[in-house]
RODO-2510 file (C-alpha; in nm, 4 decimals, decimal comma):
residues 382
     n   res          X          Y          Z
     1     x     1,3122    -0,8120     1,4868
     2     x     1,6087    -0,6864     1,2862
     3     x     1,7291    -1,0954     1,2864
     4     x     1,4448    -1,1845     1,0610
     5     x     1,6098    -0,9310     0,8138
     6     x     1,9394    -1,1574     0,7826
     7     x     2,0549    -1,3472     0,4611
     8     x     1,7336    -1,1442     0,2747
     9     x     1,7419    -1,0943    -0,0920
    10     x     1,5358    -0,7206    -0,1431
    11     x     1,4590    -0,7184    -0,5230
    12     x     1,0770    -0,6330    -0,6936
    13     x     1,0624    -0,7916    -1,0171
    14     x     0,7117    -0,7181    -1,0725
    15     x     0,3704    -0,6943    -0,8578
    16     x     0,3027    -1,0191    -1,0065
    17     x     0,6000    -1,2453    -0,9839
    18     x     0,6380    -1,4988    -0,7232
    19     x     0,6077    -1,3798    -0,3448
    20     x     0,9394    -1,4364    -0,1651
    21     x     0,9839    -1,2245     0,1286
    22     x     0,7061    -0,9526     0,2907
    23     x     0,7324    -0,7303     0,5474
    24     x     0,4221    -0,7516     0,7811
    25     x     0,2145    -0,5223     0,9966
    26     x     0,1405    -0,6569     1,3278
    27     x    -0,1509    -0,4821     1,6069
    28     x     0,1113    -0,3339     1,8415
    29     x     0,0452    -0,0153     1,7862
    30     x    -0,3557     0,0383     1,6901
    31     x    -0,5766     0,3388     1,7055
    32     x    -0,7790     0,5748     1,4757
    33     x    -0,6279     0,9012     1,2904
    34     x    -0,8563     1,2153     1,4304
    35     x    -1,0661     1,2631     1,1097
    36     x    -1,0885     1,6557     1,1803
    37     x    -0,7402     1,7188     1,1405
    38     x    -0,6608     1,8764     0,7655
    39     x    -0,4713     1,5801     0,6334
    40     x    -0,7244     1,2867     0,7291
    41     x    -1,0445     1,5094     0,6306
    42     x    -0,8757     1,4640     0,2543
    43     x    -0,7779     1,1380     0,3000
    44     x    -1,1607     1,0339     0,4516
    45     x    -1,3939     1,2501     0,2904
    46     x    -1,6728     1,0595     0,1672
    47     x    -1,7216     0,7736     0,4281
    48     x    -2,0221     0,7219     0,6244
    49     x    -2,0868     0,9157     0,9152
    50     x    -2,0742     0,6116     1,1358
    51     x    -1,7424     0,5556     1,0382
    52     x    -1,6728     0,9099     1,0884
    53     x    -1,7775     0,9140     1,4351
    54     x    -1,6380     0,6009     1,5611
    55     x    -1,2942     0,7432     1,4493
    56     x    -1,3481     1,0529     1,6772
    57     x    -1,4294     0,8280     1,9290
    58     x    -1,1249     0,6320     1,9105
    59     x    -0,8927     0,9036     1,7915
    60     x    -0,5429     0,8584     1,8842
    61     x    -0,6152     0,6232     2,1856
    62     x    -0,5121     0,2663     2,1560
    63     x    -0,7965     0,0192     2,0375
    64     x    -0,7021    -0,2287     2,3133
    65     x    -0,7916    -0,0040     2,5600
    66     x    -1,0911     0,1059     2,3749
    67     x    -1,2540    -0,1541     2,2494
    68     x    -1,0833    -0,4793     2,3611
    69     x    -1,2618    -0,7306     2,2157
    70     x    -1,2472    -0,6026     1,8783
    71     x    -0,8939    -0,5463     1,9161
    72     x    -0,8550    -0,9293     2,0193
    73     x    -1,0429    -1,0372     1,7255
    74     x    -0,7726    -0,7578     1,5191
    75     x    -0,5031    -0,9657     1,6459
    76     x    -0,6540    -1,3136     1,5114
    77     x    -0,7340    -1,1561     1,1850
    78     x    -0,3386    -1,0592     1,1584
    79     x    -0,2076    -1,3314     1,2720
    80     x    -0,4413    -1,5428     1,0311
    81     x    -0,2917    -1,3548     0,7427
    82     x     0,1215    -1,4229     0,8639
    83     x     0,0191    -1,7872     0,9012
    84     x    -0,1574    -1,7994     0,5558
    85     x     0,1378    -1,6516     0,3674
    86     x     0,4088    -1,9076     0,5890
    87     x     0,2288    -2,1536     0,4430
    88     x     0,2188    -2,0733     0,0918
    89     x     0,5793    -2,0452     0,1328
    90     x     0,6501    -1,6547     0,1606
    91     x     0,9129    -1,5390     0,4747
    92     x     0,7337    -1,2780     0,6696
    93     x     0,9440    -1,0469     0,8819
    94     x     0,6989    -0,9127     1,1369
    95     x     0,7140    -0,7820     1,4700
    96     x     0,5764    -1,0743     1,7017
    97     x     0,6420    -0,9366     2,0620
    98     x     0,8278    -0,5984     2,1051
    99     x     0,6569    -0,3137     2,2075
   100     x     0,7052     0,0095     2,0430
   101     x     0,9039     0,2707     2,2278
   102     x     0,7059     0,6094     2,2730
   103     x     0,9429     0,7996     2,0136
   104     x     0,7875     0,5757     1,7341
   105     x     0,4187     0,5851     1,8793
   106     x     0,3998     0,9493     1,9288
   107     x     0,6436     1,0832     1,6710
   108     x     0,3608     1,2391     1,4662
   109     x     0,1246     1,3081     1,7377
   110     x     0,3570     1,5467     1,9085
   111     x     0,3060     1,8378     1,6334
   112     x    -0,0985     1,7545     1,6915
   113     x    -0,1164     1,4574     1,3986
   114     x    -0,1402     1,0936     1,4352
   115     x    -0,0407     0,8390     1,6999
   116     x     0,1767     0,5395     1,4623
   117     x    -0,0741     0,2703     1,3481
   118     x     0,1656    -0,0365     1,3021
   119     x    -0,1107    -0,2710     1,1535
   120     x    -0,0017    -0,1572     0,7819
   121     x     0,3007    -0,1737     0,5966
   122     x     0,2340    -0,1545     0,2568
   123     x     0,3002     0,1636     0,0647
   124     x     0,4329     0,2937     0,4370
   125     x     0,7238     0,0270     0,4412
   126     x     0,9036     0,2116     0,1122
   127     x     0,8218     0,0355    -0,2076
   128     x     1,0883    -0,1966    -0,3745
   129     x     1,0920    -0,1344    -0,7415
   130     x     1,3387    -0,4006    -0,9186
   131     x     1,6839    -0,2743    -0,6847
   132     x     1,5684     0,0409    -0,5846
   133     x     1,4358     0,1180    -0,2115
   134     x     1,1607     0,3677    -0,2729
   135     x     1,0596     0,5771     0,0455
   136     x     0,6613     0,7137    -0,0564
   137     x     0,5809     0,7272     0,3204
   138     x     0,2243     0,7083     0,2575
   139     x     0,0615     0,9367     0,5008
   140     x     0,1684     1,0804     0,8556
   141     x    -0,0682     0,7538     1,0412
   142     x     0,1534     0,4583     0,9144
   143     x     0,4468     0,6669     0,7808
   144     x     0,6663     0,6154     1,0797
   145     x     0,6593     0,2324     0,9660
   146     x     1,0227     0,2414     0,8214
   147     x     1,1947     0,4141     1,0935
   148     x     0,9506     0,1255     1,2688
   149     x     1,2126    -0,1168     1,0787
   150     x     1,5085     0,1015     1,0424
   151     x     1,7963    -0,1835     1,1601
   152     x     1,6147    -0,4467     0,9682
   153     x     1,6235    -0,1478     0,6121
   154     x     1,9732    -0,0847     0,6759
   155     x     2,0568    -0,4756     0,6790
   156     x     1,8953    -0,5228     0,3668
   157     x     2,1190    -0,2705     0,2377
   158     x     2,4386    -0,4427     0,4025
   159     x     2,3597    -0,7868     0,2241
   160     x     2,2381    -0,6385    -0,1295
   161     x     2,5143    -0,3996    -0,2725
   162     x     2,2819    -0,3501    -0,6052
   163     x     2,0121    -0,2294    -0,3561
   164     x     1,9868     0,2032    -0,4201
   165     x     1,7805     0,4766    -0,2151
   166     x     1,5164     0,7438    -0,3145
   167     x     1,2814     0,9198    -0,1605
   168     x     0,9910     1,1326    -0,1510
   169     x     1,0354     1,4532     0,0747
   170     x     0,9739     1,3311     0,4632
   171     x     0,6497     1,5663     0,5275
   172     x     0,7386     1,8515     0,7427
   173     x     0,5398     1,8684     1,1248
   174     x     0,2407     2,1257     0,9687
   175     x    -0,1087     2,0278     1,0823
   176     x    -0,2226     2,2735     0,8575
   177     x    -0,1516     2,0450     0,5880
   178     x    -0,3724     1,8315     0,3982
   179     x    -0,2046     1,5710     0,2792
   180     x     0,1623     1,4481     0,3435
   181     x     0,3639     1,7545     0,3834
   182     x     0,2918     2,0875     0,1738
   183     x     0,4658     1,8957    -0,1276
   184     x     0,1338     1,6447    -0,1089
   185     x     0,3174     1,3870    -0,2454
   186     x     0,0891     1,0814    -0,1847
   187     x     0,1720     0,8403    -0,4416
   188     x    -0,1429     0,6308    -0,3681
   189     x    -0,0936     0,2645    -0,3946
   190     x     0,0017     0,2180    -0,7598
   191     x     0,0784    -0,0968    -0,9323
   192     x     0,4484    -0,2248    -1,0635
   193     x     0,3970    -0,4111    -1,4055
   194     x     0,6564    -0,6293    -1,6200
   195     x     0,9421    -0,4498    -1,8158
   196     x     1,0048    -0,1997    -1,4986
   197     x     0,6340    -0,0120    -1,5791
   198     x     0,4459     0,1975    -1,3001
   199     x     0,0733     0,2318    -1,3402
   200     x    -0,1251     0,5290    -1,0838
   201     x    -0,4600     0,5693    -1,0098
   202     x    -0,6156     0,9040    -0,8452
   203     x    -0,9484     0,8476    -0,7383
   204     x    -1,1949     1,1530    -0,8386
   205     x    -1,5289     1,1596    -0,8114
   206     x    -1,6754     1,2968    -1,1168
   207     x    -1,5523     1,3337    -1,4100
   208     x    -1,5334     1,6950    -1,4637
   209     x    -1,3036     1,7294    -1,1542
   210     x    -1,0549     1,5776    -1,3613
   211     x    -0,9558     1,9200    -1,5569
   212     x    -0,9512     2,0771    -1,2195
   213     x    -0,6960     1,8095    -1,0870
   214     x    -0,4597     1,8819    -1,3364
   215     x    -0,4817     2,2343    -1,4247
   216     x    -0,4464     2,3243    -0,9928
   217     x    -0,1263     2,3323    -0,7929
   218     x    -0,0675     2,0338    -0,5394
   219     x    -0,2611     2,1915    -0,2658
   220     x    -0,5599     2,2602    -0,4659
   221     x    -0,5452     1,9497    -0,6499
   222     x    -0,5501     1,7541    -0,3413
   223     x    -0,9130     1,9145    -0,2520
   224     x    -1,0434     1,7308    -0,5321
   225     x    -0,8997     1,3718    -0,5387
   226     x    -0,9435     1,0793    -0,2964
   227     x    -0,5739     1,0201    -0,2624
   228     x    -0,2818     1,1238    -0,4581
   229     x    -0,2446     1,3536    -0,7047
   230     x    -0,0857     1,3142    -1,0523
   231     x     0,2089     1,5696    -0,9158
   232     x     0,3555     1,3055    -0,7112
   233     x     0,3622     1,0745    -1,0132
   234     x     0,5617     1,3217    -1,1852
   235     x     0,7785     1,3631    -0,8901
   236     x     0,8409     1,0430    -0,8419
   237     x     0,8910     0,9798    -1,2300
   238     x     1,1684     1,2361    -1,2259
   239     x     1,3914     0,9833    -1,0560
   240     x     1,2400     0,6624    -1,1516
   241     x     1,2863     0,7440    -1,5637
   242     x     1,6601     0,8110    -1,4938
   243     x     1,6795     0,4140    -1,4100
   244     x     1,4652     0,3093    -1,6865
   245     x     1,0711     0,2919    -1,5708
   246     x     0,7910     0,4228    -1,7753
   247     x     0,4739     0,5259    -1,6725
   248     x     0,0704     0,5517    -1,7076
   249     x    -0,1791     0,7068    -1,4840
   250     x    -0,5413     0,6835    -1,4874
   251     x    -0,8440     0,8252    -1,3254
   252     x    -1,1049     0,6092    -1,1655
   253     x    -1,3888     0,6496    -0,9473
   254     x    -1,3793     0,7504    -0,5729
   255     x    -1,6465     0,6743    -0,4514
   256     x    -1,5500     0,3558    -0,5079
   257     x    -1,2713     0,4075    -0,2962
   258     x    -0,9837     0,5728    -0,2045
   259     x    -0,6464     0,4337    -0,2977
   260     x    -0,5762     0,2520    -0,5952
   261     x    -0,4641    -0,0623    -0,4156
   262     x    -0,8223    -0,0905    -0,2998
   263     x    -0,9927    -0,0269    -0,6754
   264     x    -0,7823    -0,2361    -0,8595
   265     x    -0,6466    -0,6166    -0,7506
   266     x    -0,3250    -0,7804    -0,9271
   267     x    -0,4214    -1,1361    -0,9214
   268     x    -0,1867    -1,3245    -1,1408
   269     x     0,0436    -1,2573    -1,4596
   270     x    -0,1760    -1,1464    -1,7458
   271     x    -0,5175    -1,1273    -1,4783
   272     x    -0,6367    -0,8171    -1,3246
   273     x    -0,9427    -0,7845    -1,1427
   274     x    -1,1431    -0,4250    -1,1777
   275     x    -1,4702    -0,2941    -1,0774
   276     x    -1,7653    -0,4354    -1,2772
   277     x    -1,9111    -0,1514    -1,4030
   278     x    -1,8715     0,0600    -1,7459
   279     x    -1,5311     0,1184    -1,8539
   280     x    -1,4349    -0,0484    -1,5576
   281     x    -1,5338     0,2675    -1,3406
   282     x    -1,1901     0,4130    -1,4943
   283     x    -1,3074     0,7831    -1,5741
   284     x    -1,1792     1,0158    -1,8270
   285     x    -1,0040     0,7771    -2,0634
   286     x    -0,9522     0,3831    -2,1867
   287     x    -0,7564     0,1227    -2,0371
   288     x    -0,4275     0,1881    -2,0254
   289     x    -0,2221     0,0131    -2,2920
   290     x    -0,0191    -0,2042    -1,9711
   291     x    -0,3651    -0,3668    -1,9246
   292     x    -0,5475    -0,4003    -2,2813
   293     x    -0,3432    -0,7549    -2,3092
   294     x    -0,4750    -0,8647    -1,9974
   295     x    -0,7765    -1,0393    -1,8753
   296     x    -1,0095    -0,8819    -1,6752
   297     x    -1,2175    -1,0703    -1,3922
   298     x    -1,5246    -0,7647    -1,3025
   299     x    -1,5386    -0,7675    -0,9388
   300     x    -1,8870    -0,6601    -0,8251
   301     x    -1,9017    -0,3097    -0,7016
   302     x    -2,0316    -0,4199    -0,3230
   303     x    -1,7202    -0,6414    -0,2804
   304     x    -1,5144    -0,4008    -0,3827
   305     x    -1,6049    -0,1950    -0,1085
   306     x    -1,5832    -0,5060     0,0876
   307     x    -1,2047    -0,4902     0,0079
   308     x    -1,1595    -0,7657    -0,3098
   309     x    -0,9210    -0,5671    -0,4980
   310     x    -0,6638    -0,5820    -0,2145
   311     x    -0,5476    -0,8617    -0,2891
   312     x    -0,2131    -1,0167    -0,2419
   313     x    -0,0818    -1,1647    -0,5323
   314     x     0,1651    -1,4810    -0,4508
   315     x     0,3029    -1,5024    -0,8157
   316     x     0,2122    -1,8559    -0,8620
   317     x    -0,1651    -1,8684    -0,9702
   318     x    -0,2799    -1,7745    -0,6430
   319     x    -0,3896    -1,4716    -0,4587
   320     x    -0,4891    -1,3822    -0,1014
   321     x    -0,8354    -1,2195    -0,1046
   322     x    -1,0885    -1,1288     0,1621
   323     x    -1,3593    -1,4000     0,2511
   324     x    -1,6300    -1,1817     0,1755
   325     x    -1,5497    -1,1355    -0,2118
   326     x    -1,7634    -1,4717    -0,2554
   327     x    -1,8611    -1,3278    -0,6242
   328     x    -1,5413    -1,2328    -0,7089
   329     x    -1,3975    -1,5554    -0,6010
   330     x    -1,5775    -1,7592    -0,8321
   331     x    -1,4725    -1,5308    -1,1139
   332     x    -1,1071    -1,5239    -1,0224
   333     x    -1,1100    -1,9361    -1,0671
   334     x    -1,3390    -1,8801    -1,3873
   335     x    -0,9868    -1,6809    -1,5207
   336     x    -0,7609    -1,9267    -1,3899
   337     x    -0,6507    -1,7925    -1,0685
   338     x    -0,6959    -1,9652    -0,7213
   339     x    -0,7975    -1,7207    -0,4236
   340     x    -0,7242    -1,7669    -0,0982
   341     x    -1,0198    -1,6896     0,1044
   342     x    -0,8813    -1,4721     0,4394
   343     x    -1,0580    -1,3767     0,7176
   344     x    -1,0075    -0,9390     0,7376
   345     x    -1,3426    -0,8689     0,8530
   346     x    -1,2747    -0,6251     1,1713
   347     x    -0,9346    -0,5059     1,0514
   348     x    -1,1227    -0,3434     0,7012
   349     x    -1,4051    -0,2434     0,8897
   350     x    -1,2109    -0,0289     1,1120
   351     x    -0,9536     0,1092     0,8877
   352     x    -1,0825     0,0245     0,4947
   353     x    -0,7723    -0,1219     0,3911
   354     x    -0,6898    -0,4632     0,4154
   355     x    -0,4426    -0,7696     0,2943
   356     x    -0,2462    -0,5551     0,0597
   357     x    -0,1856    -0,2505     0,2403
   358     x    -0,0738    -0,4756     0,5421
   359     x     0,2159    -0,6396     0,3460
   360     x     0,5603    -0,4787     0,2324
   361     x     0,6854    -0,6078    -0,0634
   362     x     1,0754    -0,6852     0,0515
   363     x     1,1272    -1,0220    -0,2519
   364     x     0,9350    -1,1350    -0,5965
   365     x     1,1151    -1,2751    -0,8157
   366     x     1,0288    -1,5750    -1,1058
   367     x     1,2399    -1,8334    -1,1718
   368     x     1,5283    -1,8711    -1,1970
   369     x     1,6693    -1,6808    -0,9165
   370     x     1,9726    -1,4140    -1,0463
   371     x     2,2972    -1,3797    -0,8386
   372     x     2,3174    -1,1150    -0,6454
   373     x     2,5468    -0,8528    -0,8092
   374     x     2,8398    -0,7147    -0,6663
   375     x     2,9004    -0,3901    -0,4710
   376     x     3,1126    -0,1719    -0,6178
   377     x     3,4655    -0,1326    -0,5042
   378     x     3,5581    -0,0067    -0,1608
   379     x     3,6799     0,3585    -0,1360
   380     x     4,0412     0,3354    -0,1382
   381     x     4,2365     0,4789     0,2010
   382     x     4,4512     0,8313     0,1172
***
């Protein structure tokens, strides 16, 4: 795989400038986090019982070998979505035929947490913020997905001398835990904006549980959110403000859903598509000012939880968007945006995540394209 990584530019502009290069997930490695262990009973609570229980069932055991036709049906669903983005001209980097040695699968799962699940990498890939390689990790399921791609990460850094590292601390092996190491430093899905901005979302779910949130240390905190925590923000912030970025975080609804990739979609340049309900189901405050200029397609609250907000945004008018956001379709073309219409059925059924979280963002940039700076100079010999 680490080929595919040659001659790459890695550079995020902005979540909604045009779609150059991606990093895919692939169904190599697929089966279900135990949803009794500390970390994913935070991460889940809330989902139906069915849900629940079909995640015990399949806990840690591949899906091929438990369910094998929906895992062949998985595998269409993925490769539908690397064929959709070829064609509308974005170079996906995706494992197409390896399989994963067992010091990947199992790196988690021997201190009792997750097998790897190699169908997402989204947040779990590191996020690319303008030059900087951001390792968030995401959570211990998908969070081996980097050392997944290690080669390919360190040839990006080989070919892009601008490119610069930071990192979130790599969780320590504690199934005690209940979130991503005792620092809880889920970061959540949040949104890059023009002029190097960073909006977060932490998903409570009722209002008053907002004081709680931020009066409580990390732990505590964590009992009360979705996913995330506005700690982590602030963590990350610490680093992020030193090369320029600026921040807003808001509070929204959980039960909704969980991340805020999944709550709100970046659709185009000046179009984002939220919840239709009051105040946009955003609790405890207003827009944020990064949105007020924007338009605002309401996405009806069933296809949200259908997956419509997670999109992926291709930074020419168009954006890929589950089939089953029919509603939500229409609106998006009302505000000037084409969707793509992709078929993710099985894959958010059996996970809740879908397009967005399954794609890395490795290259968006607009027009025109900047050179590549230069590294700086070699270390001189003694």
């Amino acid at each position: 795989m680490t080929p595919q990584f040659e001659g790459v530019r890695a550079y995020n502009e902005h979540g909604f400038a045009k779609y150059r290069v991606t990093v895919l997930g692939s169904l190599h490695a697929a089966s279900a986090p135990d949803p009794d262990n500390p970390e994913f009973q935070a991460l889940l609570k809330g989902n139906s019982d069915d849900l629940m229980n079909t995640m015990r069932k399949a806990a840690d055991r591949d899906l091929k070998d438990v369910n094998p036709r929906l895992w062949d049906e998985m595998v269409e669903e993925s490769e539908e979505l690397a064929t959709t983005l070829r064609q509308c001209g974005v170079k996906v980097i995706r494992n197409e035929k390896c399989e994963l040695p067992d010091g990947i699968l199992n790196l988690h799962a021997g201190w009792g947490s997750s097998r790897y699940l190699s169908v997402y990498c989204g947040c779990s890939y590191g996020r690319i913020l303008r030059n900087i390689y951001f390792n968030t990790y995401d959570q211990s399921l998908t969070g081996m997905c980097e050392m997944h791609h290690r080669q390919g990460t360190l040839k990006l850094f080989e070919q892009n001398p601008d490119l610069i590292y930071y990192t979130l601390p790599y969780p320590e092996p504690d199934i005690s835990v209940p979130g991503i190491g005792s620092l809880m430093m889920d970061v959540a899905g949040f949104r890059l904006f023009p002029n190097k901005h960073i909006l977060f979302g932490v998903g409570v779910r009722d209002e008053k549980l907002i004081p709680k949130v931020l009066s409580s240390e990390p732990k505590k905190a964590l009992e009360y959110t979705s996913a995330g925590i506005p700690h982590a923000a602030e963590f990350m912030m610490r680093m992020l403000k030193r090369e320029g970025f600026t921040h807003e975080l808001l509070f929204f609804d959980a039960n909704l859903t969980y991340h805020f990739d999944c709550f709100m979609a970046q659709m185009a340049e000046g179009v984002v598509g939220l919840p239709d309900l009051p105040n946009y189901g955003i609790l405890g405050g207003e827009l944020p000012e990064c949105l007020k200029d924007y338009e605002i397609v309401r996405m009806p609250v069933e296809e949200v939880h259908l997956g419509s907000a997670n999109q992926i945004c291709l930074g020419d008018g168009r954006s890929v968007v589950v089939r089953t956001a029919k509603e939500t379709m229409k609106r998006m073309k009302q505000a000037g945006v084409e969707p793509i219409p992709l078929k993710y059925d099985k894959i958010w059924a059996t996970w809740h995540s879908g397009p967005d979280c399954t794609d890395g963002d490795v290259w968006r940039e607009n027009d025109p394209v900047k050179e590549i700076p230069k590294g700086p100079e070699p270390l001189a010999n003694p």
